[in-house]
N, C-alpha and C positions, 0 to 999 in steps of 0.2 A: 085500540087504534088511536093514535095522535091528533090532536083536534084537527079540523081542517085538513085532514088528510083522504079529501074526497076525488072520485073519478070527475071526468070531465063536466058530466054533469049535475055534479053535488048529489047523487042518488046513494050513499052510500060508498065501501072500500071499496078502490080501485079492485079490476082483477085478474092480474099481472102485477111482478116484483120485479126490479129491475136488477138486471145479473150485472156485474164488477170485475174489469178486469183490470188489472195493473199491467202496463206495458213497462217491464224494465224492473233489475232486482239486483242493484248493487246498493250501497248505503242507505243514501236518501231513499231508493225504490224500495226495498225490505221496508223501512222505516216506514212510510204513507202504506205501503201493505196489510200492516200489522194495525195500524191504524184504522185501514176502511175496514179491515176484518172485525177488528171489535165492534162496531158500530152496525155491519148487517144484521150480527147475532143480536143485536140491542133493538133492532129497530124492522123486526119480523116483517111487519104491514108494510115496509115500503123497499125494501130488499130479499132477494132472496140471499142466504147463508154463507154459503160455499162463494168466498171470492178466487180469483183465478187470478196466477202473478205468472207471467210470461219470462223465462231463466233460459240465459242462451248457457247449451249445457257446456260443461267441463267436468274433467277431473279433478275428486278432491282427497285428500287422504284423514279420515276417519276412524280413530282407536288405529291406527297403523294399518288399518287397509283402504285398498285404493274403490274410490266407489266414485259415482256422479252425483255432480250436485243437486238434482233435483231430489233424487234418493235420500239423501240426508235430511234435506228441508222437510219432504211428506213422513220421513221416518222419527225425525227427532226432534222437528217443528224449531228450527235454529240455521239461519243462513250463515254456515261458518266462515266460510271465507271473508263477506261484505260486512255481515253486520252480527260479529260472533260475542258470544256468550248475551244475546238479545233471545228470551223465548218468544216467537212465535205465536200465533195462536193458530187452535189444531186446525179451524177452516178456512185456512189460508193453502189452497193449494197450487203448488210448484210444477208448472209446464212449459216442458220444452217446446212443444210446437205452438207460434205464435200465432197461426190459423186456428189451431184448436182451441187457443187461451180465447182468444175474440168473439166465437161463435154464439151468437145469441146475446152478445153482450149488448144492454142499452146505456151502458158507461162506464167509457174510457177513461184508466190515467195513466198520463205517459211522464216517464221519468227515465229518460238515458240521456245520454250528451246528445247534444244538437248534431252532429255529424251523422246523424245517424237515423236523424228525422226523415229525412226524403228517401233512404231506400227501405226503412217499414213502412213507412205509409205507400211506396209503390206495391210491395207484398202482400199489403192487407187491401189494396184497392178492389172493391167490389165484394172482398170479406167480411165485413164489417153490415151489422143492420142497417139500413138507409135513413133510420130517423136517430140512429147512437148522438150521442152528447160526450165530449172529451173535458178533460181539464189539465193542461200543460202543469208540469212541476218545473218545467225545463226551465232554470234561471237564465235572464237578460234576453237581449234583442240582436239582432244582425245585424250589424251597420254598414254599407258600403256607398261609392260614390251617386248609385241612381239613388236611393231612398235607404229608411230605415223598415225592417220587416220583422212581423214579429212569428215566434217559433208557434206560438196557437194558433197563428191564420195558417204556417206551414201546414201543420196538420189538419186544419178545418177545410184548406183546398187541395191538400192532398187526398182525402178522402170524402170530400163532399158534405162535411157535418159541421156542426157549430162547434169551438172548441173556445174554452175560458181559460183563466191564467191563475197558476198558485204561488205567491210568494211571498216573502217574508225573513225575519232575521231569524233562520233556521238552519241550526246547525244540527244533522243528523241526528250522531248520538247521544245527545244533551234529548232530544226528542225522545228517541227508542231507549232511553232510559227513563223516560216519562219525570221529567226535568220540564217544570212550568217555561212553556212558550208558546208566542202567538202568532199567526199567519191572517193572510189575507186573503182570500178568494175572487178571482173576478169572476162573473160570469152576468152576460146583458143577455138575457129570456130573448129568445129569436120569436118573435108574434107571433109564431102560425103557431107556439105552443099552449099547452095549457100553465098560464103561471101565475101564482100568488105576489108577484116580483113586477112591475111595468118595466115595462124593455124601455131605454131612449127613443124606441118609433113605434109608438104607444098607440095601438088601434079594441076597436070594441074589445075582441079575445084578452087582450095582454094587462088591458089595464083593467083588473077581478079587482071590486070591491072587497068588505070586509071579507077576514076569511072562514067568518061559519056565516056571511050571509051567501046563499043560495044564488046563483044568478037567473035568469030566463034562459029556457035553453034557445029560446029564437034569438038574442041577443049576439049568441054563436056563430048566426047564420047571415052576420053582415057583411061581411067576407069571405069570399070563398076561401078557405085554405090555403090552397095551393096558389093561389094568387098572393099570397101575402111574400114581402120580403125581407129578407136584415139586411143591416146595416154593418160595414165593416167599421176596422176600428180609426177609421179617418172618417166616418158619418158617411159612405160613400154605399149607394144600393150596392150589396156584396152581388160578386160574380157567380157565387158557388149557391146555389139553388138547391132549399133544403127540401127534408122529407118533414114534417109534423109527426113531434110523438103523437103514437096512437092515445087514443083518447082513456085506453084501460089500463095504463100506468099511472100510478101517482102521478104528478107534476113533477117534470124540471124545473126546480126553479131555487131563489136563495135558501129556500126552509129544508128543502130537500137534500140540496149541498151541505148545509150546514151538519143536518143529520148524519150524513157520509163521514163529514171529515173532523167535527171537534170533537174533543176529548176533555177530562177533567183536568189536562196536563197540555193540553193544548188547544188555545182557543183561537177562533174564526169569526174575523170578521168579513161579511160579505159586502162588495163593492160592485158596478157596470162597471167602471172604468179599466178595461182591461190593458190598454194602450199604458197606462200611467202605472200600470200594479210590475206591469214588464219590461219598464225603462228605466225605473227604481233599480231592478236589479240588476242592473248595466250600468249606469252612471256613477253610482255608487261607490265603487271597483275606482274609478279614474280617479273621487275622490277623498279614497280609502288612501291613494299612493302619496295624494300633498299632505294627508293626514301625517303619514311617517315619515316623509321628511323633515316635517317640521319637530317630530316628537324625536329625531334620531340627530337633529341637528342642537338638541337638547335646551328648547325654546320653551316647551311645558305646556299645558293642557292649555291656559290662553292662549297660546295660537291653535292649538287643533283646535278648540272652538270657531276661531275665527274663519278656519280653513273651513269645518261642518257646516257653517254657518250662508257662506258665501257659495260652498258647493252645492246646497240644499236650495237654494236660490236658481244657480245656475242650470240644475236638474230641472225645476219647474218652468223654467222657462223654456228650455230645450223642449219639453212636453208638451205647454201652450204653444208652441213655434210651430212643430210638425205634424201634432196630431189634435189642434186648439180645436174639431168637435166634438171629441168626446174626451177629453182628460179633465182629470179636474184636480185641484191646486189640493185638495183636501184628500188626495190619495198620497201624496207626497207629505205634508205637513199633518198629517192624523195614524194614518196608516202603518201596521207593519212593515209594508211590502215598500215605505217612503223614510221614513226619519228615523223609525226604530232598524230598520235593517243597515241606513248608513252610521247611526248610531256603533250598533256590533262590528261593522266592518270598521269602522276606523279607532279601534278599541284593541282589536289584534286581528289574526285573517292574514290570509299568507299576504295578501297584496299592502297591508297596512307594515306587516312585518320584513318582507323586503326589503319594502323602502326605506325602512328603518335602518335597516340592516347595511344598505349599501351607503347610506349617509354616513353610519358611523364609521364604517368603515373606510371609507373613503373611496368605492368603488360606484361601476356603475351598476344600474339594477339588472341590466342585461348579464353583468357577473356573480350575479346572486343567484340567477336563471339558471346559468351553466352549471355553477358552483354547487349551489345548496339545491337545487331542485333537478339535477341530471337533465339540462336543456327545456323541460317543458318552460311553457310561457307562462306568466302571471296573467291572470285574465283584463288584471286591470291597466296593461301595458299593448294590449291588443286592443282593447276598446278606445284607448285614448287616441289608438293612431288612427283607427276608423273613425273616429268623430271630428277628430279635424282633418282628415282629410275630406270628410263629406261638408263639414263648413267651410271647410278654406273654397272649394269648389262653389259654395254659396256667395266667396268673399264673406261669410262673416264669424270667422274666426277671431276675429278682436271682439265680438258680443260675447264670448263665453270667455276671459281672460282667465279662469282659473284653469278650465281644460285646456285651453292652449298651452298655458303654462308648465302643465305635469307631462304634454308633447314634448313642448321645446327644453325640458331639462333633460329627457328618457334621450332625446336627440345631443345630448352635448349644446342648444344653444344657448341656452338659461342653464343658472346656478339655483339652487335652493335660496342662496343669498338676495337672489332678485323676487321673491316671493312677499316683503314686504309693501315691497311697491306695488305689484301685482293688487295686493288686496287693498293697498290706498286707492290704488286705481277702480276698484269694485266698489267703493265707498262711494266714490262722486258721481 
């Protein structure tokens, strides 16, 4: 057993494993699938084996007969359609029914598009263990004129549990080819559990000394449990009122995750800051697009620098503005899921490439939409307009001149050509 891998009481291995399920099984989901599966077979004493990946079925066709997909996955351990010619591992198994995938499970990962978030979590409402723990894959945040909301509090008040945030400069099948990369993990320990990790609202339980020193077990009994609360990710006592994992599980906590989810090929770093790990991946997008117009208006890496530079700035402050108790400047400027993922994105990524794309060509990005992508949207042309329009409604859409800017070009009011000034203007 793994040092410090004791029950609540430090008496010895916990005794209970915590079961895995994956919510969600197209690229990226196959990909963290194959991922947690390797890691319970590794790591016996704090998981049980057999992970469960939740596959809404379809048909697929297979040596030229027509079968379902789950069939294939448990039969030939290879998700053909999402994430083909990747093997699998054998205990990773493929279920259709999302009730069944969940049952017993004490942790969730959820990996599907956000649209999609509020009618599983109404499905699974009351199916799910009352003390389960989640960890979003879901990239970026929802922006609209009341506030900004993030997709792991979706889920954590859609079903009543704590959920943390994963993200990172992570490109699918760069990963599931097991291609060195690295992520970020949030997760802030909710106090009523047992954790090696101190939560931000740090009380007797949360904040465990060293982790082979032993604690008192009456030190436990400062608080009652169910009295204890967390904190959402604006520092605010959350509404959604948890269950305590039981005490005969390992701990939830950063050591735990950790175990879950790195690999030799992919490394993890664990952060609280959940609000700042899942703004990263939305902001980034708006300034992935001034990245390509500058690299498409054939200006060269000094200005995309410039642009990185000024965007990376404007991100953290966005972050300090709206969510300034619990972000922290060093998840942006250190982090995966901060500089290394706008890094990759403004590097290539369909949003950096677009915009490239319509520069050079002298079109607008909305016809690069139609054109090269058959109508869907660039992600980073939706986020730009949510965010100014949530600051313009602030009045302070002149404090972020770079995202106003990548606005007011996507609109026809701004030129790429007025983008020097822009950043003279960020200067002063």
């Amino acid at each position: 057993m793994a040092s410090g891998l004791l029950n609540v009481n430090g008496h010895g291995p916990a005794d209970k494993k915590h079961k895995v399920t994956v919510i969600g099984s197209g690229n990226w989901g196959s990909t963290i699938a194959k991922i947690a599966a390797e890691n319970t077979k590794e790591h016996p004493e704090l998981f049980e084996e057999v992970v469960q990946m939740w596959v809404y079925e379809e048909e697929v066709t297979y040596d030229g007969k027509t079968e379902k997909l789950t069939t294939v996955i448990n039969t030939h351990h290879e998700n053909i359609k999402y994430l083909p010619k990747i093997k699998l591992p054998e205990n990773l198994v493929a279920n259709p029914s999302l009730e069944d995938a969940v049952r017993d499970s004490s942790i969730l990962i959820f990996n599907l598009p956000h649209q999609f978030i509020h009618r599983i979590c109404s499905q699974l409402k009351g199916k799910v263990v009352p003390y389960a723990r989640a960890i979003s894959c879901i990239k970026g945040v929802d922006v609209s004129d009341e506030g900004v909301s993030l997709f792991s509090e979706w889920i954590g008040d859609g079903l009543g549990i704590y959920c943390g945030a994963l993200s990172g400069a992570n490109l699918a099948t760069e990963i599931a080819e097991e291609k060195l990369s690295e992520t970020t993990i949030a997760y802030d320990p909710p106090p009523m559990d047992n954790s090696r990790n101190p939560s931000r609202a740090t009380t007797p339980r949360s904040a465990t000394p060293a982790r082979n020193s032993p604690r008192d077990a009456a030190d436990l009994s400062i608080t009652p449990l169910a009295d204890m609360q967390h904190r959402d990710a604006r520092g605010r006592i959350s509404k959604t009122r948890l269950t305590p994992v039981p005490p005969e599980y390992p701990p939830l906590d950063h050591d735990t995750f950790k175990a879950l989810f790195q690999r030799p090929y992919f490394l993890v770093s664990m952060v609280s800051d959940v609000a700042g790990t899942s703004l990263g991946g939305a902001l980034k997008n708006i300034v992935a697009l001034a990245a390509g117009f500058v690299v498409g208006k054939g200006w060269g890496n000094n200005a995309k620098s410039a642009i990185m530079r000024v965007g990376l700035l404007e991100m953290i402050k966005f972050g300090k503005e709206f969510f300034g108790e619990t972000v922290a400047t060093d998840t942006f400027t250190k982090e995966s899921a901060g500089v290394a993922d706008l890094i990759t994105s403004c590097s290539g990524g369909r949003n950096f490439n677009g915009a490239r794309m319509a520069v050079e060509r002298g079109v607008s990005v909305q016809e690069i939409e139609q054109k090269e992508l058959n109508g869907q949207k660039l992600q980073g042309t939706s986020t730009a307009a949510e965010v100014y329009s949530f600051l313009q409604k602030r009045g302070q859409e002149n404090e972020y001149p770079l995202f106003t800017a990548v606005y007011d070009i996507l609109e026809g009011k701004k030129t790429v050509e007025d983008i020097p000034a822009i950043l003279a203007k960020a200067q002063s």
